[in-house]
C-alpha positions as CSV (number, residue, x, y, z in Angstrom):
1,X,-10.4,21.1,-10.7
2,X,-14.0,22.0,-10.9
3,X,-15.2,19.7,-7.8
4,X,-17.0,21.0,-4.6
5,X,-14.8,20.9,-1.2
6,X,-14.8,17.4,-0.4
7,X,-12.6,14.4,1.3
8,X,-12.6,10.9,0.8
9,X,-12.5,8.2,2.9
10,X,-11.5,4.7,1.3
11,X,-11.4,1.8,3.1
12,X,-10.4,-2.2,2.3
13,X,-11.7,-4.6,4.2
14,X,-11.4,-8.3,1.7
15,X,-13.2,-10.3,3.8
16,X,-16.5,-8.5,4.1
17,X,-19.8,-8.8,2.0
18,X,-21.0,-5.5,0.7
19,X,-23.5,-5.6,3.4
20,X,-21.2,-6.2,6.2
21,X,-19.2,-3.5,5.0
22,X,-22.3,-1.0,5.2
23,X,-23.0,-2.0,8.8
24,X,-19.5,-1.8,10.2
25,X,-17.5,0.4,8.1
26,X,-19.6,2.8,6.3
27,X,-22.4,3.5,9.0
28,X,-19.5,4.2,11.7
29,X,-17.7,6.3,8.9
30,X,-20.9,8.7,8.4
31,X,-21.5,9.2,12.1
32,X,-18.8,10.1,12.9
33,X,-18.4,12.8,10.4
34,X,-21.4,14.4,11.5
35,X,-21.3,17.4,13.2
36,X,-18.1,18.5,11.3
37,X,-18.2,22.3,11.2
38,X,-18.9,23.1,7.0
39,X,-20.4,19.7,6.7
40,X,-23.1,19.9,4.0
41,X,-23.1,16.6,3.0
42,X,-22.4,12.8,2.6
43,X,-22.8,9.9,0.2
44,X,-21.5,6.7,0.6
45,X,-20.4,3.4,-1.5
46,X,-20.6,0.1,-0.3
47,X,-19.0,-2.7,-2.3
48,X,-17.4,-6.4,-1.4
49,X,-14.4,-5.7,0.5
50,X,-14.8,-1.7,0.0
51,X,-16.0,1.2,1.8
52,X,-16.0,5.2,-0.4
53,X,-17.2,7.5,1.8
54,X,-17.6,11.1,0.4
55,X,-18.2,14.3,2.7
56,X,-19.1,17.7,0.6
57,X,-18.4,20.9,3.0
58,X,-19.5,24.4,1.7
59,X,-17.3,26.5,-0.5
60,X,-16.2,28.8,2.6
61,X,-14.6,26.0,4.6
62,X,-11.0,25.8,4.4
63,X,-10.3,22.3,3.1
64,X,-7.8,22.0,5.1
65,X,-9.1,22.9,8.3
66,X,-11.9,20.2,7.0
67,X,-9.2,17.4,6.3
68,X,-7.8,17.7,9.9
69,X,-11.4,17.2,11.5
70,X,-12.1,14.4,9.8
71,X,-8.6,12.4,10.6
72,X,-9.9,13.4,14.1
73,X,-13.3,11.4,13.9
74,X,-11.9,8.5,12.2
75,X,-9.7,7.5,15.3
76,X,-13.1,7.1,16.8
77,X,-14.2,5.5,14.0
78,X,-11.8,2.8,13.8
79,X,-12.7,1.9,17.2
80,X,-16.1,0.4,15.8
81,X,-14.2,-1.3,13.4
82,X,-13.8,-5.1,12.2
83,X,-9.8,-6.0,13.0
84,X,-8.0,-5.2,9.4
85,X,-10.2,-2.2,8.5
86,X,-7.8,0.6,7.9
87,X,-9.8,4.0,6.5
88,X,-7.5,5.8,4.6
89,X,-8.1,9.9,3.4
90,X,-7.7,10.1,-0.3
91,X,-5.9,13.4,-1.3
92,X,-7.1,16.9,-1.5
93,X,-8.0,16.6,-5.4
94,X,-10.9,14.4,-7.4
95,X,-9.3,12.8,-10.9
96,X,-10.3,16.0,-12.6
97,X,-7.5,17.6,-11.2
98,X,-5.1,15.3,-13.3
99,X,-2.6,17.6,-15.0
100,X,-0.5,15.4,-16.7
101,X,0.0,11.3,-17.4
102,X,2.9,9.3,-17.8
103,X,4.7,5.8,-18.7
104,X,7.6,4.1,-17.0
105,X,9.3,1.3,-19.5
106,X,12.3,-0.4,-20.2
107,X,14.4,1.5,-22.5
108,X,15.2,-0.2,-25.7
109,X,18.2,-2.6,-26.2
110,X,20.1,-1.0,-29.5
111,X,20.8,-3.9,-31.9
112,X,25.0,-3.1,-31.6
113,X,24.6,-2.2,-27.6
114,X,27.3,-4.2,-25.9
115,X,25.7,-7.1,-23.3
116,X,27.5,-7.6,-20.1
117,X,25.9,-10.7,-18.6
118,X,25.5,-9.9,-15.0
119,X,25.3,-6.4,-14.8
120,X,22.4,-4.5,-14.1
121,X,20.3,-4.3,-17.4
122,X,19.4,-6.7,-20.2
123,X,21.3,-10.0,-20.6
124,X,22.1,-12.2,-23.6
125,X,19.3,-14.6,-23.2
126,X,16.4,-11.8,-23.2
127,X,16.1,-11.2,-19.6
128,X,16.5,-8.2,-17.7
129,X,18.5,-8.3,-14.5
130,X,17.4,-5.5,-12.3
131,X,20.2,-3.6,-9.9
132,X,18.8,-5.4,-6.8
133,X,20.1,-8.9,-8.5
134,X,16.5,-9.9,-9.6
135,X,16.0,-11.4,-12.7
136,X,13.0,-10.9,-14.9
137,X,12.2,-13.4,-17.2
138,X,8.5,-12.5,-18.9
139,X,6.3,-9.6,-19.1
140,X,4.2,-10.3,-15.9
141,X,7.6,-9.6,-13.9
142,X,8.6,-6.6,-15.9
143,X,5.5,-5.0,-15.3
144,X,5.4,-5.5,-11.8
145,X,9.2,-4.3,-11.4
146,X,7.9,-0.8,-12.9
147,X,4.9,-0.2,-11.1
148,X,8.0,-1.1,-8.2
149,X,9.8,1.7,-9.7
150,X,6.5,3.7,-10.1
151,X,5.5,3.7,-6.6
152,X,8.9,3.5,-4.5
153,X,11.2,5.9,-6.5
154,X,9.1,8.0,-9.0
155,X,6.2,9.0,-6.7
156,X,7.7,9.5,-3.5
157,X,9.9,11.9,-5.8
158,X,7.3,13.8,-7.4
159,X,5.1,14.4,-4.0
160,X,7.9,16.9,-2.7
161,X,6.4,19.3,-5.8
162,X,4.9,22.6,-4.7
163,X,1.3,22.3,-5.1
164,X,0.8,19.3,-6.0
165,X,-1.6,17.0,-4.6
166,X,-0.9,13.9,-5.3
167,X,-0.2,11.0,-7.3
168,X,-1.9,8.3,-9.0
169,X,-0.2,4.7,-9.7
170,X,-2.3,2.4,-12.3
171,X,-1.0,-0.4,-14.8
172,X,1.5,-2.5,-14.1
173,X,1.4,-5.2,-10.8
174,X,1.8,-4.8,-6.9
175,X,4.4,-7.1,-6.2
176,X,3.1,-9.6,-3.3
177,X,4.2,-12.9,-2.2
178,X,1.2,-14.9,-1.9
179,X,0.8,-18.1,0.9
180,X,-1.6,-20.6,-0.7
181,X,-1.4,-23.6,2.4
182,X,-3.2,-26.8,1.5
183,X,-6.0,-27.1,3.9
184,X,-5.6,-31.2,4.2
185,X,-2.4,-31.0,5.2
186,X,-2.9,-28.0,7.7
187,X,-5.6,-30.3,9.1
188,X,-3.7,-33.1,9.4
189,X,-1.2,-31.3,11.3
190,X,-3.4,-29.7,13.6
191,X,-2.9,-26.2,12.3
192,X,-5.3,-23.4,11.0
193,X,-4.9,-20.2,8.7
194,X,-4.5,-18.2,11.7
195,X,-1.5,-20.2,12.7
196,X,0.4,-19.6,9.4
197,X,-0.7,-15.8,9.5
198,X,0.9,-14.9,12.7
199,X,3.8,-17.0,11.6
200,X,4.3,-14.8,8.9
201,X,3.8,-11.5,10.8
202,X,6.1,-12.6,13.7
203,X,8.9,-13.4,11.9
204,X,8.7,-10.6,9.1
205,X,9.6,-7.7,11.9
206,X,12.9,-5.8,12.7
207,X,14.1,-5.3,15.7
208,X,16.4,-2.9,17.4
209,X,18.4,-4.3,20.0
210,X,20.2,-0.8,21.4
211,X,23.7,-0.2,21.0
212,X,27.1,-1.2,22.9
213,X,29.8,1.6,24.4
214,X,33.2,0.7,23.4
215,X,36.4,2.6,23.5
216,X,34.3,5.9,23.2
217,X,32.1,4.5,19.9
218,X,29.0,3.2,19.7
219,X,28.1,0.3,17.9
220,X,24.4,0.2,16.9
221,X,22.8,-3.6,17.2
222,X,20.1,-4.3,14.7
223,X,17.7,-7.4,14.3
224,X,17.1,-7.2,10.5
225,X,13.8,-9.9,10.1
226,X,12.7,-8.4,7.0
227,X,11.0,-11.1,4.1
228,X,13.0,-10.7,1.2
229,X,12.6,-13.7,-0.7
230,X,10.4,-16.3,-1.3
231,X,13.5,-18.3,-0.2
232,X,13.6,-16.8,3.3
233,X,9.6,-16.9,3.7
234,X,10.1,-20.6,3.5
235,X,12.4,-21.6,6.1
236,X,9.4,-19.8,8.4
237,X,8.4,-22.4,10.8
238,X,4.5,-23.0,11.7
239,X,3.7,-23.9,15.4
């Protein structure tokens, strides 16, 4: 990786306009890198909903020494922040440091492959039935399930490498269950967005609730309030 010493700061922030994002993100970013010791440089993007803030250092600074001061100045920085702003450090290496790409897919069904309907795997009818009992029925679901697999299993895998600096997910889709309430009806009720947003937050939490003493065991109590399904994200009520 031929890039100067540098460290990224990205930021997502949906709701702001690219100017909004300039004056309360990106501004707050840069001052507060400045002063860094080895700080040469900054440039900054400034996009709807986005925030890339790049600081250069000099070629003598140790880039980690570099990284640590600048997770330092953005707990200040967050403090001038709009609510939902979360700046995030990119890793130590640019995407010319990319060594090595590769695909996650389903492997092939052979033509004479026994099918066991309900097992993990592919079923008679063409789906796939993953081992957490979901079924995939098109290519939209498929592709989400492996960048799943991409970002849960293979990644957090392949980050426990020696010198490696990170790793990059693209393709596929970020599972998400997505709320879309009908504003007539929220009216009508006397509710806004905000009420069905902390709805969904308060009851998408687990709790730990201690643990009981008995006979010389302990028995852990546990809370789980976890949204699974879309199922369970439905029976959510909206005061």
């Amino acid at each position: 990786d031929i890039t100067n010493k540098q460290a990224q700061i990205n930021t997502v922030a949906p709701s702001l306009s690219p100017y909004e994002i300039e004056k309360q993100v990106t501004l707050p970013i840069e001052a507060a890198l400045a002063g860094i010791p080895g700080l040469e440089s900054t440039r900054s993007i400034s996009r709807n909903g986005f925030s890339q803030v790049t600081a250069v250092f000099s070629e003598a600074t140790d880039i980690y020494f570099a990284r640590q001061q600048v997770l330092e100045r953005l707990i200040e920085a967050r403090e001038a922040m709009p609510p939902g702003a979360d700046p995030r450090l990119g890793p130590t290496s640019s995407g010319l440091g990319e060594v090595t790409v590769w695909t996650v897919h389903f492997a092939k069904r052979a033509p004479d492959a026994p099918v066991r309907d309900g097992a993990p795997g592919w079923q008679s009818d063409g789906t796939y039935l993953t081992p957490e009992g979901e079924r995939l029925t098109d290519e939209m679901q498929r592709a989400t399930y492996l960048r799943t697999v991409q970002d849960w299993i293979i990644r957090p895998q392949l980050r426990t490498t020696l010198g490696l600096a990170g790793v990059d997910s693209i393709g596929g889709y970020e599972k998400q269950f997505v709320v879309q309430p009908d504003p007539m009806r929220l009216t009508a009720l006397g509710l806004t967005f905000r009420h069905i947003a902390e709805a969904l937050e308060q009851n998408n939490t687990s709790l730990g609730a201690g643990y009981i003493d008995r006979g010389g065991e302990a028995l852990v109590v546990r809370s789980p309030g976890r949204i699974a399904t879309i199922a369970e994200m439905a029976q959510i009520v909206v005061t």
